[in-house]
C-alpha positions in Angstrom: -21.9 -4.5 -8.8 -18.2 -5.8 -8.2 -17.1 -8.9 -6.2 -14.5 -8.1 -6.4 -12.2 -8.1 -3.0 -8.3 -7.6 -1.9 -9.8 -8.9 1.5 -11.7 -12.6 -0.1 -10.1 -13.8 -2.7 -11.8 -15.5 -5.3 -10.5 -18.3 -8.1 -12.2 -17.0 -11.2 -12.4 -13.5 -13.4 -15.8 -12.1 -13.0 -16.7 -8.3 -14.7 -16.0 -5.5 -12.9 -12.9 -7.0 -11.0 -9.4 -5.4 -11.1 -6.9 -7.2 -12.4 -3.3 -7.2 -12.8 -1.8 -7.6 -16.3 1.8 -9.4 -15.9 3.2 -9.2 -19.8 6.9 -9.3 -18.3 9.5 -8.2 -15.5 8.6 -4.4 -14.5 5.7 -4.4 -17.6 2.5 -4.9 -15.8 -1.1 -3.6 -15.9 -4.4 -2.7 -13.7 -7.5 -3.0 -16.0 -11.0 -3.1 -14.3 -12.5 -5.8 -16.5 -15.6 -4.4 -18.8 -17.5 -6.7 -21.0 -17.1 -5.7 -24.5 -14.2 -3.4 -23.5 -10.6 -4.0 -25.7 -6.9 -3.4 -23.8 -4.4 -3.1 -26.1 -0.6 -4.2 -25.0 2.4 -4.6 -26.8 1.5 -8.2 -28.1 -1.6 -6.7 -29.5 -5.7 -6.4 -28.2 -6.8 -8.3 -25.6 -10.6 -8.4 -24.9 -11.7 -8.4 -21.8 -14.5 -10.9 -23.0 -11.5 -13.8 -23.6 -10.5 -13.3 -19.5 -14.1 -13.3 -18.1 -14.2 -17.1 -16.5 -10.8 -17.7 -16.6 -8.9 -18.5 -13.7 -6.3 -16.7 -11.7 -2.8 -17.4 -12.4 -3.6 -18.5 -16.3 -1.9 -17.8 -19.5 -4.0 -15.8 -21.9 -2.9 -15.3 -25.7 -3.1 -12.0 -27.6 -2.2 -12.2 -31.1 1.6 -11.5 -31.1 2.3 -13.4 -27.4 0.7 -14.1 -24.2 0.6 -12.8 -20.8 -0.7 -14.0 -16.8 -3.6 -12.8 -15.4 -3.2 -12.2 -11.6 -5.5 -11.4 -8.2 -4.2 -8.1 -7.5 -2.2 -8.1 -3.9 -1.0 -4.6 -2.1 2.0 -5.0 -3.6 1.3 -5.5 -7.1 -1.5 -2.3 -7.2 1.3 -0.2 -5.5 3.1 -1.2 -8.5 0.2 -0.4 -10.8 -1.7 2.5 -8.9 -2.7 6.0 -10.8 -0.3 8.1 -8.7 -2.4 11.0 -7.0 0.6 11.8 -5.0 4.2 10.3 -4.4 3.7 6.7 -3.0 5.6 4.8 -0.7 6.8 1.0 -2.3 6.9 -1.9 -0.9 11.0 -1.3 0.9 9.5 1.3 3.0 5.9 -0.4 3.6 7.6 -3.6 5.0 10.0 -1.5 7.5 6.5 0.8 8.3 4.3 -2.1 8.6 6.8 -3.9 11.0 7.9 -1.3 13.1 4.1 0.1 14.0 3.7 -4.0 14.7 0.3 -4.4 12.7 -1.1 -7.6 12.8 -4.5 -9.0 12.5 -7.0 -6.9 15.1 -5.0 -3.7 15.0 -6.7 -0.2 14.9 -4.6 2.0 12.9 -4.7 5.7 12.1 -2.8 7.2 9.0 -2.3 10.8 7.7 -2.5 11.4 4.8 -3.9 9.0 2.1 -2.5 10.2 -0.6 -2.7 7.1 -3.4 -3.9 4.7 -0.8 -0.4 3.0 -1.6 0.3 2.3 2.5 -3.2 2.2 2.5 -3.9 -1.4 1.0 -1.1 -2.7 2.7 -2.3 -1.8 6.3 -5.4 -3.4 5.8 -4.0 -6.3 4.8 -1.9 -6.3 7.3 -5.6 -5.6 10.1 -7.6 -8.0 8.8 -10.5 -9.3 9.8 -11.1 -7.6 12.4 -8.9 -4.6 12.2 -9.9 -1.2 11.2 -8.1 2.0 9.1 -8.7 5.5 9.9 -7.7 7.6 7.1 -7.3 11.5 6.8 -6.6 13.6 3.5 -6.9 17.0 3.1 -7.2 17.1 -0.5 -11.2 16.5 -1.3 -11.1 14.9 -4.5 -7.8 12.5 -3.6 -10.2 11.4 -0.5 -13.2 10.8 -2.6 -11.0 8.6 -5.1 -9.4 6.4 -2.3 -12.9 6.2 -1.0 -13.8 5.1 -4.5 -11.4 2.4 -5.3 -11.6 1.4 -1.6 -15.1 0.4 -2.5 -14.0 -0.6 -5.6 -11.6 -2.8 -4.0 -13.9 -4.6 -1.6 -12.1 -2.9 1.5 -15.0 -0.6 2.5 -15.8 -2.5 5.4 -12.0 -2.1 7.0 -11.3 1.6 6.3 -12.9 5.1 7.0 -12.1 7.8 4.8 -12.3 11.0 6.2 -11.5 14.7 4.3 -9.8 16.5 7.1 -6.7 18.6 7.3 -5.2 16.8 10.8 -2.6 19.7 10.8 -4.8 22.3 11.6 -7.9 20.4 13.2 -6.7 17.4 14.8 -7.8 13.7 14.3 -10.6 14.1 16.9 -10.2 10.5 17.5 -9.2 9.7 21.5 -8.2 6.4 22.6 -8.6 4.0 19.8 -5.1 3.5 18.1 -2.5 0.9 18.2 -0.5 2.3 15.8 -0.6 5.9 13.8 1.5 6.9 10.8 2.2 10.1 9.2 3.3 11.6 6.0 3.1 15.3 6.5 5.0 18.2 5.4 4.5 19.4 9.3 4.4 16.7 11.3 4.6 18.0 14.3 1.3 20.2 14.3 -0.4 16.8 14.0 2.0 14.6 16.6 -0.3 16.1 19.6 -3.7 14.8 18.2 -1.9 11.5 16.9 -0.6 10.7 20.8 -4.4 11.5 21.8 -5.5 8.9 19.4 -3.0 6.3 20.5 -5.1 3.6 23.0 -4.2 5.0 26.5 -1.7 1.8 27.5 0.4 3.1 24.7 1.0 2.6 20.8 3.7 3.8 18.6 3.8 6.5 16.0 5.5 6.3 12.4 6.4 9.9 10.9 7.8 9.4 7.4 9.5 12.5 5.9 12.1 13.1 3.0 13.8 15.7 4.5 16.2 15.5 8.2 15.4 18.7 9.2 11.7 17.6 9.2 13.2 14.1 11.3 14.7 16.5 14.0 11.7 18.9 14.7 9.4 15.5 14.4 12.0 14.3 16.9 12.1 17.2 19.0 8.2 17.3 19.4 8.3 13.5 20.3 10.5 14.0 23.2 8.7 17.0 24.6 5.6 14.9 24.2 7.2 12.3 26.5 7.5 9.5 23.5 10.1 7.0 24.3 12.5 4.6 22.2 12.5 7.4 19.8 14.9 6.3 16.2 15.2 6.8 12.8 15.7 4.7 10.0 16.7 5.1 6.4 16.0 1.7 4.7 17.9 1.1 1.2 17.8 -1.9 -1.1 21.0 -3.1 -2.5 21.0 -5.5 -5.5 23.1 -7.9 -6.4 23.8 -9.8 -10.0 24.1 -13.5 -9.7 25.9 -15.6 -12.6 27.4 -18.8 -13.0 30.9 -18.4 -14.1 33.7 -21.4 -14.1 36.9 -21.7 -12.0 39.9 -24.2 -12.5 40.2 -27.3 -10.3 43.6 -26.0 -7.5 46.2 -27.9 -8.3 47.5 -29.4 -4.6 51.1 -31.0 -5.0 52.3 -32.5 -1.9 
């Protein structure tokens, strides 16, 4: 039986934990560690008997370089996650996680699961006393997140449910602070999702790749009475930094 827990974290690697492989900048790994079990990487096999008992954060050598072993965090498993749908990352999750205001305590509602991407990071975002409601009308995607959920040691803070919200509603009244969507139709499900909001009021996230799907979500919002009603596109832009050298000015005077 696993330990192992996103919610508690703990200093050393026991079997059956999940843990993130960093070998480099955008090269990392999820292994669920197995005794006896072998990984093999690009600097050659590493058995899962040499990390067992080591601790967080270490170096561990393979036998043509090294790598970190790391707690896994939201972020780094939506980095690493076997992709049952398309995910959101972490530019959008920060914009959604601030904008529906979660915060330790909150009751969430989100539709649908997907890859549990979102997923980890609201709970994070609840704990300890918050709680997840989850919907996803694909069986087998629901009984996975359920799985690594469990897996995960966020049982306790979620409820999985197998429902399509489109057609039958949430059935949940009153006991939302925040609920958020990603739905090809999201406005068959916007009337169930304001019943679920807490009756003093809550806010509602609809994400959607497409504007015409923002301006019937919008339009449905309205005519539900919804107020402070926006969009927002969030995009990352990088920027290189480097050293380079300038001539001393010259001042004559």
């Amino acid at each position: 039986i696993s330990s192992m827990s996103l919610a508690k974290y703990h200093d050393k690697v026991k079997e059956n934990d999940t843990v993130i492989l960093y070998l480099g900048y955008d090269n990392t790994h999820a292994i669920k560690i197995k005794k006896g079990s072998v990984f093999q990487t690009r600097y050659g096999a590493l058995r899962h008997n040499d990390i067992i008992g080591t601790t967080y954060g270490s170096r561990v050598h393979c036998p043509k370089g090294y790598l970190y072993i790391l707690y896994p965090t939201p972020e780094l498993w939506t980095s690493n996650l076997p992709h049952r749908t398309q995910i959101l990352y972490t530019t959008d999750i920060s914009v959604v996680s601030f904008q529906l205001d979660l915060k330790p305590g909150a009751v969430v509602v989100e539709s649908g699961t997907g890859s549990a991407s979102l997923s980890h990071s609201i709970i994070r975002s609840i704990l300890p006393d918050g709680h997840l409601y989850t919907f996803e009308f694909h069986k087998e995607r629901a009984q996975k997140a359920e799985e690594e959920f469990k897996d995960h040691g966020l049982s306790d803070y979620v409820t999985v449910t197998h429902k399509d919200v489109c057609q039958f509603g949430f059935d949940l009244e009153d006991v939302a602070d925040a609920v958020f969507l990603d739905l090809p139709v999201p406005w068959d499900a916007i009337p169930s999702a304001k019943k679920a909001l807490k009756k003093q009021g809550g806010r509602i996230c609809s994400f959607s790749p497409c504007i015409e799907q923002v301006q019937k979500s919008c339009a449905c919002f309205a005519e539900l009475g919804f107020e402070e009603i926006s969009t927002k596109e969030c995009l990352v832009r990088n920027f290189d930094v480097r050293t380079i050298n300038l001539p001393n000015p010259e001042f004559f005077f």
